[in-house]
C-alpha positions in Angstrom: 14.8 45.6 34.8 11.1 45.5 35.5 9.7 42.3 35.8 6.6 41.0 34.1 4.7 39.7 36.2 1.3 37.5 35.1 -2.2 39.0 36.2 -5.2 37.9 38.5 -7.1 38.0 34.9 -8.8 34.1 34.5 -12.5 33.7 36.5 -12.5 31.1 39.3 -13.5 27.9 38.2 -15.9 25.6 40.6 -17.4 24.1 42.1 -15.8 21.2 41.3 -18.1 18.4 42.8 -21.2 17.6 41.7 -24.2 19.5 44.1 -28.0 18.8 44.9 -30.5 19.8 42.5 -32.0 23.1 43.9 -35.7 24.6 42.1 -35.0 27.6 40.2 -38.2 30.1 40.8 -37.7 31.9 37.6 -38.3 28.8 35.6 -39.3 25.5 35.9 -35.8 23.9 35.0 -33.9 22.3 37.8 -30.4 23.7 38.3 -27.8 21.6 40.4 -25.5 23.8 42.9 -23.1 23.0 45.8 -23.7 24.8 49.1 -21.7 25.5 52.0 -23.2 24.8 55.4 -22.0 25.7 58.9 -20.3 22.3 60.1 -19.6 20.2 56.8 -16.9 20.6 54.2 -16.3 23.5 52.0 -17.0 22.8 48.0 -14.1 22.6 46.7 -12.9 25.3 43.7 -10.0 26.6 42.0 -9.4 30.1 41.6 -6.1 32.6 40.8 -4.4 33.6 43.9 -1.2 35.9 44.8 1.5 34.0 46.4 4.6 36.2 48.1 7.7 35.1 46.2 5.6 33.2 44.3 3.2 36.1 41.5 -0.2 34.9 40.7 -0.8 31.1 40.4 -4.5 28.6 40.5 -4.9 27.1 43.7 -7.2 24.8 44.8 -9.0 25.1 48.2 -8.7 21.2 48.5 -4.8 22.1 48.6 -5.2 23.2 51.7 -7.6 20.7 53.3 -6.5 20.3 57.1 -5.4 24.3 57.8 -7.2 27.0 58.6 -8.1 29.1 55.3 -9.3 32.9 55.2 -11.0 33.3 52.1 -11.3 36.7 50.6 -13.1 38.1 47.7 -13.4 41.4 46.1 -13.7 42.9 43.0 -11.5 42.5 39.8 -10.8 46.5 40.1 -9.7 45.9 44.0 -12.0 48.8 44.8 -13.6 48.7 48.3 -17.7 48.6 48.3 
């Protein structure tokens, strides 16, 4: 029997702190955004991963504060740009 298994389908929610106002040039509205910089902590976010022996499940970056994380991102399609 084939199993069913759940998809990579839900968009990655974050950030989930709060960030620093940054100017928006196209407007004149403020917009507030989290950045990553070389030597601080990462912003933390949730997003779908696949887990061996595990399928697709939301994980949070802050689940694994401590280890060494690669982060990868491509598109939905998996095609290579």
């Amino acid at each position: 029997m084939k199993e069913e298994m759940d998809g990579c389908v839900k968009p990655a929610a974050g950030p989930l702190v709060e960030g620093e106002a940054a100017p928006d040039l196209h407007s004149q509205e403020e917009k507030a955004m989290v950045r990553a910089t070389v030597g601080k902590e990462a912003p933390d976010f949730e997003a779908t991963a696949y887990l061996p022996g595990e399928g697709f499940k939301n994980v949070k970056l802050s689940d694994y504060k401590g280890k060494w994380v690669v982060v990868c991102f491509y598109p939905g399609d998996f095609t290579f740009v």
